[in-house]
C-alpha positions, 0 to 999 in steps of 0.5 A: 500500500504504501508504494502505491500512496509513494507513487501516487504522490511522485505523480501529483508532485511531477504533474503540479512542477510539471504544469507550474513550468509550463504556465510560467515559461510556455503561456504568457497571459499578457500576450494571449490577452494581447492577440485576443484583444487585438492591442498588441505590438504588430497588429494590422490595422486590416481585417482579420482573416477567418481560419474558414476563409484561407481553408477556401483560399487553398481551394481556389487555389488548387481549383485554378491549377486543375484544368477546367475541361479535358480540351483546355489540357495541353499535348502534354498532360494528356499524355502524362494523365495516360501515363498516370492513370491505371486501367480499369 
């Protein structure tokens, strides 16, 4: 009984130290206010950018490299999607 009550407290004294260290050298709360509240140095002055809205952009992007129709693919491609593609 008494090695579990030892380890039990080994495991509370390291998971406090453990958390202690990292609140005081991981988190900064003055700075997590800060880009929560938008005051912080090196804020732009433009609109914030949803995280939706660059999953979208990364899209469109993708959208813009992929031919739209099978006659606006060069010589090339053809030959390269041929080469890619398995039968059937």
């Amino acid at each position: 009984m008494s090695i579990l009550l030892f380890t039990l407290i080994v495991f509370v004294v390291f998971a406090v130290g453990l958390s202690y260290a990292g609140v005081r050298l991981w988190v900064k709360p003055k700075e997590a206010i800060e880009r929560v509240a938008g005051t912080g140095p090196g804020m732009h002055e433009g609109t914030p950018v949803h995280p939706s809205l660059v999953f979208h952009d990364i899209v469109k992007r993708l959208g813009n490299l992929v031919p739209a129709s099978p006659k606006d693919v060069t010589v090339m491609q053809r030959r390269l999607i041929r080469a890619g593609s398995k039968p059937g």
